[in-house]
C-alpha positions in Angstrom: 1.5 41.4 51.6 2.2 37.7 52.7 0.8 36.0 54.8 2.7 34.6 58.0 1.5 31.0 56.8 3.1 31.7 53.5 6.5 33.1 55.1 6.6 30.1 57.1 6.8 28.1 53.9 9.1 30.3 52.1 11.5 29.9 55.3 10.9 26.1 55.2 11.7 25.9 51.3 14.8 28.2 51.8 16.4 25.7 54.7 15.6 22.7 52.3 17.4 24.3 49.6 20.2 26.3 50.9 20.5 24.2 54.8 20.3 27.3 56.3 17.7 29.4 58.4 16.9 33.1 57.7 15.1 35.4 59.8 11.9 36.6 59.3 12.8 39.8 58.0 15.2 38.2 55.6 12.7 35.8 54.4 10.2 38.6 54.0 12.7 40.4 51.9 13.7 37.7 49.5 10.2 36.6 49.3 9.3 39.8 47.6 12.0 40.0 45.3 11.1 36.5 44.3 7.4 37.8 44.1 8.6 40.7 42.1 11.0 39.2 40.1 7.9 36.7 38.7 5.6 39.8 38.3 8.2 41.1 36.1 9.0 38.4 34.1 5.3 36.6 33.8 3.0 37.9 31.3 -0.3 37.0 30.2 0.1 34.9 26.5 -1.6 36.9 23.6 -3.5 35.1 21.2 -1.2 37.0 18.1 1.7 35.5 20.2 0.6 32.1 20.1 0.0 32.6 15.9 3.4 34.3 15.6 4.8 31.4 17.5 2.8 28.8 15.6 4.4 30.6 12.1 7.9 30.6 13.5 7.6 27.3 14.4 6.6 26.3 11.0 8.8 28.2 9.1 11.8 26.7 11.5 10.4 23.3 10.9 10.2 23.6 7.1 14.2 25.5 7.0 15.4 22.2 8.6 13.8 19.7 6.6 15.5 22.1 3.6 18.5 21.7 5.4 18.0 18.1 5.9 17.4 17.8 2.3 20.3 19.6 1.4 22.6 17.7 3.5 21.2 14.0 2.0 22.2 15.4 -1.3 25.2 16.7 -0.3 26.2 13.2 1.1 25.3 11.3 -2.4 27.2 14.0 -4.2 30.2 12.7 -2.0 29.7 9.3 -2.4 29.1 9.3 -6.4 32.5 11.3 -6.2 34.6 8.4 -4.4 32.5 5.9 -6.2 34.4 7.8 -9.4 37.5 7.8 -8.4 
């Protein structure tokens, strides 16, 4: 449920962003699809999340310094070519 404080808001929020007034009803109803939408979209962070990201981070970090590496060389092999011609 929410409060008539907390619709109040909502409806103030709404006018500053869309320069419009809603009803009450309206508000209620977009409200709780906003509240909804969060509740399905917002979970809780699991600890074997946070490791999974800290390894994919890793191995993303260490693939572009590879690939960073790769492209330095690349480059040099490009230049000692002209520098041959």
């Amino acid at each position: 449920m929410i409060s008539k404080k907390a619709l109040e808001e909502f409806k103030k929020i709404y006018k500053e962003e869309f320069g419009s007034d809603i009803s009450d009803e309206e508000a209620l109803e977009k409200a709780t699809n906003l509240l909804n939408l969060f509740r399905v979209i917002y979970k809780p962070i699991r600890k074997d999340w946070i490791k999974d990201k800290e390894d994919t981070k890793k191995a993303v970090d260490e693939a572009a310094e590879r690939l960073a590496e790769i492209m330095i060389a690349q480059i040099e092999l490009e230049r000692a070519t002209k520098e041959n011609e």
